[in-house]
C-alpha positions as CSV (number, residue, x, y, z in Angstrom):
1,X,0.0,0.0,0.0
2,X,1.4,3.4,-0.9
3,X,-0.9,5.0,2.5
4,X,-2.1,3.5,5.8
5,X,-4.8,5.3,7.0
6,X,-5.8,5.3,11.2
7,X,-8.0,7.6,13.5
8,X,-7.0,5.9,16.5
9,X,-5.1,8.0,19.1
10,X,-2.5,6.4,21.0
11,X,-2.0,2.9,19.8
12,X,1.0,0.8,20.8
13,X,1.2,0.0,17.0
14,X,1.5,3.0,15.6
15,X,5.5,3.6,15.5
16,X,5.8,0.2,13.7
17,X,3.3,1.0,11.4
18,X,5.3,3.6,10.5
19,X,8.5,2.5,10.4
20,X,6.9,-0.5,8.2
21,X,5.0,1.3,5.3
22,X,8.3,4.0,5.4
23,X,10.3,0.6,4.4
24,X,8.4,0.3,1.2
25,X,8.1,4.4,0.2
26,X,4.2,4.8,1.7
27,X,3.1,6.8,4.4
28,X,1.3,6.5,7.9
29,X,-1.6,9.0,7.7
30,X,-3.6,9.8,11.1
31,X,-7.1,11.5,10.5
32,X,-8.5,13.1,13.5
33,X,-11.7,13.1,15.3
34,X,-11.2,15.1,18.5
35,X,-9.0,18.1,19.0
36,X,-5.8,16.6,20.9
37,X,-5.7,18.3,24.5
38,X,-2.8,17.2,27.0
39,X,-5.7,15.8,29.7
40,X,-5.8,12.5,27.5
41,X,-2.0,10.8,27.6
42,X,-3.0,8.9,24.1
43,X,-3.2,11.9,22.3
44,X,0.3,12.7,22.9
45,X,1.6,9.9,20.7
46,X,1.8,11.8,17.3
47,X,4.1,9.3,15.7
48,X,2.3,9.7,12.2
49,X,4.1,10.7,8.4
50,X,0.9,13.5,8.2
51,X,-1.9,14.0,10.9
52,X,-4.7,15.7,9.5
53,X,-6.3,17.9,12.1
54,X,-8.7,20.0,12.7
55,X,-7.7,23.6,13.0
56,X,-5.3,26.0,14.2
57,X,-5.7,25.1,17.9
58,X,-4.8,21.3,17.2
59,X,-1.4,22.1,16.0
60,X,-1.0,24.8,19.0
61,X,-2.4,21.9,21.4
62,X,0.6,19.3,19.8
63,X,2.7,22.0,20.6
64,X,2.0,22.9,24.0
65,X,2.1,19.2,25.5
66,X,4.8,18.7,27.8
67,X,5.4,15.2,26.7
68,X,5.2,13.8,23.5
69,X,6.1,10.9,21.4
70,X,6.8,11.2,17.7
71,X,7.0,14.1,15.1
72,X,4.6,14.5,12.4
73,X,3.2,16.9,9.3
74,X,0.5,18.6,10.7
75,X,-2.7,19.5,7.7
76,X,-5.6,21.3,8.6
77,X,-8.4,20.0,7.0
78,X,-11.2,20.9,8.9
79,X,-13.8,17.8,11.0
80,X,-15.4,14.8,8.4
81,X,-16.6,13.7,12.3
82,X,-18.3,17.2,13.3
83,X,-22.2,18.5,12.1
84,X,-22.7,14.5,10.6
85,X,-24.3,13.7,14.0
86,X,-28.0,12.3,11.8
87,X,-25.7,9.6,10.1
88,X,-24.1,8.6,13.5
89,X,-27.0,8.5,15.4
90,X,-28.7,5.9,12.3
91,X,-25.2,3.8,12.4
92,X,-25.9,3.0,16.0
93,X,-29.4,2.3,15.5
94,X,-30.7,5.8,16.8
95,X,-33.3,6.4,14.1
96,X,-36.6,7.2,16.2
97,X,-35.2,10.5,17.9
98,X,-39.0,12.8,17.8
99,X,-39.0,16.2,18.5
100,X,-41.2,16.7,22.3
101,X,-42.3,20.0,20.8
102,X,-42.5,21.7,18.1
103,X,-39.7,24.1,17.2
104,X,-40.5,27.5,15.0
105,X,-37.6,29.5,14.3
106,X,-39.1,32.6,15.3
107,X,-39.1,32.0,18.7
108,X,-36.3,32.6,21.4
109,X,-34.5,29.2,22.1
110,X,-31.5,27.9,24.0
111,X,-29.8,24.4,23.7
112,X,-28.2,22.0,25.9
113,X,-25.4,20.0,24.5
114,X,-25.4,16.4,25.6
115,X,-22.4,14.5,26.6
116,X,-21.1,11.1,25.7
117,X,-22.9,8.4,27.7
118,X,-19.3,7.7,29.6
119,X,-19.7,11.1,30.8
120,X,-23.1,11.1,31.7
121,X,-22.8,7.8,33.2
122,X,-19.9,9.3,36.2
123,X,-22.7,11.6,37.4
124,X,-20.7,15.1,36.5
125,X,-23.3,15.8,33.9
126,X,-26.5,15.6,36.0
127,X,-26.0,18.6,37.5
128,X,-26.0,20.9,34.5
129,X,-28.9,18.9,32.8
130,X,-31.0,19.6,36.2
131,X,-29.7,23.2,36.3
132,X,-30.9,24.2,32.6
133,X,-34.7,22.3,32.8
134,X,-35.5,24.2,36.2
135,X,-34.0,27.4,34.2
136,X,-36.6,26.3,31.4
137,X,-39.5,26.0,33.9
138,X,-38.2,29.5,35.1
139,X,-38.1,31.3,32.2
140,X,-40.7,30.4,30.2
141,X,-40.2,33.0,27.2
142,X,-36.9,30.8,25.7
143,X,-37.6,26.9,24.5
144,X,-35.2,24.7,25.9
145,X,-33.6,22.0,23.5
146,X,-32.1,19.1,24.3
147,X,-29.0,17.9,21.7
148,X,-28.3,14.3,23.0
149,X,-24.7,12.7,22.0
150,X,-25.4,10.7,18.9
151,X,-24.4,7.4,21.4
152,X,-27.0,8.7,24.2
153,X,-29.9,6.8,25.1
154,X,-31.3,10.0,26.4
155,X,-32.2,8.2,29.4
156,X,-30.8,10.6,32.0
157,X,-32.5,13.8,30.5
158,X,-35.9,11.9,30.3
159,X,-35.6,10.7,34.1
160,X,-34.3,14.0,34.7
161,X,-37.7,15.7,32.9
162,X,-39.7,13.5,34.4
163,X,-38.5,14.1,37.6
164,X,-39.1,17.8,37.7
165,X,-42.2,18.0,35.5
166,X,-41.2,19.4,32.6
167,X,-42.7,17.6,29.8
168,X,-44.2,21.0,28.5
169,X,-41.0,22.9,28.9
170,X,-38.3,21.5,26.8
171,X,-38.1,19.6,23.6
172,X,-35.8,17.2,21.5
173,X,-33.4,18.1,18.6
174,X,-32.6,15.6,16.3
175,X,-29.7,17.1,14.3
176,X,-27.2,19.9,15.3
177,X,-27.9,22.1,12.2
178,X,-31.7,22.1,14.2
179,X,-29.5,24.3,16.9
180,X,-28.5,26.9,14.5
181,X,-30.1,30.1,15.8
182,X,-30.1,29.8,19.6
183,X,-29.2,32.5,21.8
184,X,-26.8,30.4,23.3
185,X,-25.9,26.8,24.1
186,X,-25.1,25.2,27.4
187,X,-22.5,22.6,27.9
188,X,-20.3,20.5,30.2
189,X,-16.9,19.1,28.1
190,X,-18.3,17.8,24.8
191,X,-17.3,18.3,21.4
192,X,-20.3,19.5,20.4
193,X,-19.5,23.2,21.5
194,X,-17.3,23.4,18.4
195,X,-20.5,22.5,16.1
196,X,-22.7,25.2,17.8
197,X,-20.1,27.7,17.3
198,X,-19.5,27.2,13.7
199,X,-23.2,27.6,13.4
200,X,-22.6,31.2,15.3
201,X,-24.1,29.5,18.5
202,X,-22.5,31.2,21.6
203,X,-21.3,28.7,24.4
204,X,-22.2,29.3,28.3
205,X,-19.7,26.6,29.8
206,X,-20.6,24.6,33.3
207,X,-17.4,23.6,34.9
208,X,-15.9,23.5,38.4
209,X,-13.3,25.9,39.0
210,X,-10.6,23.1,39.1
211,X,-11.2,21.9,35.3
212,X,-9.2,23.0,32.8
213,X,-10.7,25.1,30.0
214,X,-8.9,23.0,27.0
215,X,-11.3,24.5,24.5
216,X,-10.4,28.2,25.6
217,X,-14.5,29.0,26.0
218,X,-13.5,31.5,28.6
219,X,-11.1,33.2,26.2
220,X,-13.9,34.1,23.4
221,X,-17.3,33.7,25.7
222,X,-18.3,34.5,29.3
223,X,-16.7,33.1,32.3
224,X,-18.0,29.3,33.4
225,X,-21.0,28.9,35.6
226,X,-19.5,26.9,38.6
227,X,-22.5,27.2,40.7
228,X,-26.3,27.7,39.3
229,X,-26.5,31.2,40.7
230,X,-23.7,32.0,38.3
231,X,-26.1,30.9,35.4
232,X,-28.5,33.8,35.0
233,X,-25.8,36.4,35.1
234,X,-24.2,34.4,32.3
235,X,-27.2,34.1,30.0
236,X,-28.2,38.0,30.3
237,X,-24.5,39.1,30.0
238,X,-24.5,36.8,26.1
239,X,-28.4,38.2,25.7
240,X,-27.3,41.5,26.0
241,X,-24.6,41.1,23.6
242,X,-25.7,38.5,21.3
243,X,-24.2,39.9,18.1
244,X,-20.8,40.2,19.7
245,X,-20.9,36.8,21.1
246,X,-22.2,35.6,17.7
247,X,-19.4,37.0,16.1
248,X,-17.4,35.4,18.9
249,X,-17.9,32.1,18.0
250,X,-17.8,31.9,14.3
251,X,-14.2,33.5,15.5
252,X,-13.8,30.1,17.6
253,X,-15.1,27.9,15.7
254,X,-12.8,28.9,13.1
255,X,-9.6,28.6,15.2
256,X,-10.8,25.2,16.1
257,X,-12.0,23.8,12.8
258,X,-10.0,25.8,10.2
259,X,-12.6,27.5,8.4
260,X,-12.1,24.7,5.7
261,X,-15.0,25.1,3.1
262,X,-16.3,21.0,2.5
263,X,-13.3,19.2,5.1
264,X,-14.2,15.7,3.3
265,X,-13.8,16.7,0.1
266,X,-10.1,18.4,1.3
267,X,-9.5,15.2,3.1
268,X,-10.0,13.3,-0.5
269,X,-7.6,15.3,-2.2
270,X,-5.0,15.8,0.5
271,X,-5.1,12.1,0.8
272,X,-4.7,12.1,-3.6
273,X,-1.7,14.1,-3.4
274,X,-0.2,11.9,-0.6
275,X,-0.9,8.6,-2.9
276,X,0.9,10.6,-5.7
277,X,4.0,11.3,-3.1
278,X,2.5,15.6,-4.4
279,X,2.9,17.3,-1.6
280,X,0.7,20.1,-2.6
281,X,-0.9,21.6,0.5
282,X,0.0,23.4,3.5
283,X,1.9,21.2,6.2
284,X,3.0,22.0,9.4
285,X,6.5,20.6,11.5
286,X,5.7,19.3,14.6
């Protein structure tokens, strides 16, 4: 083969992969799905002949780790993973996702980005569902939305609903591009912060004061809500300046994902070029 292609992080096999498809003139390609940050020790291992990242911030990320194994051509090419949630949700047999309520775009609404079930399941993320349905019972003039994690069972939020009585209160999106529009989305660590943004969704973070903001929310939105009196000052302080946080986040999402125009179809012909040993993009040392 003239290219082996992975998007694991961190496999033990990786350096001989290289060193094996080197020994016959091909190349060991890494295609990411996650924006490598220094609180995972696989993502350090960057042993690759091109790694094809995200945006700006991956390659500042690589850079920044303390400890790392491997040197590699760094591409950006934008997410083929991000805003493809529909598909992912059908692969794992997620295909009866209905909408609670109905959703018209006039109206003021908010959205809360689910986490991965292995999230979800450690209890962190109960806490910020419960905090954002009794703001929705609250404040009855902006729709809440729930985005589940394409691998979420939605079982937590529904208990979590049921619980409090808010059937009539919040609602189900099915697809992120269904978020585009909200005032603002709210989220624990999920990837999904970087779909919202490129949609010009602002981000209110929940966090406790000893996480690390890997993402840089802080840096481009308001300061994290640590405690749920924290959460209404946050909200009116983006309400109040939604077209600068708007703004914000196209600004984010951009240093995050590249602004690549169509990342699969730049992934296709990076990977062309690299068959044809045409190094004809921008590449990065790392």
């Amino acid at each position: 083969p003239k290219v082996i292609l992975i998007d694991v992080n961190g496999s033990k096999v990786t350096p001989f992969l290289r060193l094996a498809i080197n020994s016959i003139g091909g190349k060991l390609v890494h295609v990411a799905h996650c924006i490598p940050t220094d609180n995972f020790r696989k993502l350090s291992l960057t042993d690759y002949d091109y790694a094809l990242v995200y945006g700006q911030s991956s390659i500042d990320s690589i850079n920044a780790m303390p400890v790392r194994y491997g040197n590699t051509k760094c591409v950006i090419t934008g997410s083929i993973i991000l805003g493809t949630d529909r598909d992912y949700a059908l692969l794992y047999g997620q295909n009866s996702i209905d909408p609670q309520i109905e959703h018209s775009h006039n109206e003021r609404f908010c959205v809360v980005l689910g986490s991965t079930p292995s999230l979800e399941g450690k209890g962190r993320v109960t806490p910020v569902y419960e905090s954002m349905i009794r703001w929705a019972k609250d404040n009855p003039g902006t729709k809440l939305y729930f985005k589940p994690h394409p691998r979420s069972d939605k079982s937590l939020w529904q208990r979590l609903v049921n619980e409090l009585e808010a059937e009539k209160s919040v609602g189900i999106f099915t697809s992120m591009s269904e978020c585009e529009g909200a005032d603002f989305a709210v989220a624990a660590f999920t990837n999904a912060v970087l779909d919202v943004a490129n949609l010009g969704v602002p981000v209110v973070w929940v966090a406790d004061e000893s996480e690390v903001d890997y993402f840089k929310l802080e840096s481009y939105f308001v300061p994290r809500v640590s405690s749920y009196v924290d959460l209404p000052d946050r909200v009116n302080t983006i309400i109040s300046n939604l077209d600068y946080y708007r703004a914000n986040a196209k600004s984010f999402g951009k240093y995050h994902l590249g602004g690549v125009d169509n990342p699969t179809k730049y992934v296709a012909r990076t990977l062309e070029s690299i068959v044809k040993s045409e190094e004809n993009f921008p590449a990065v040392d790392v």
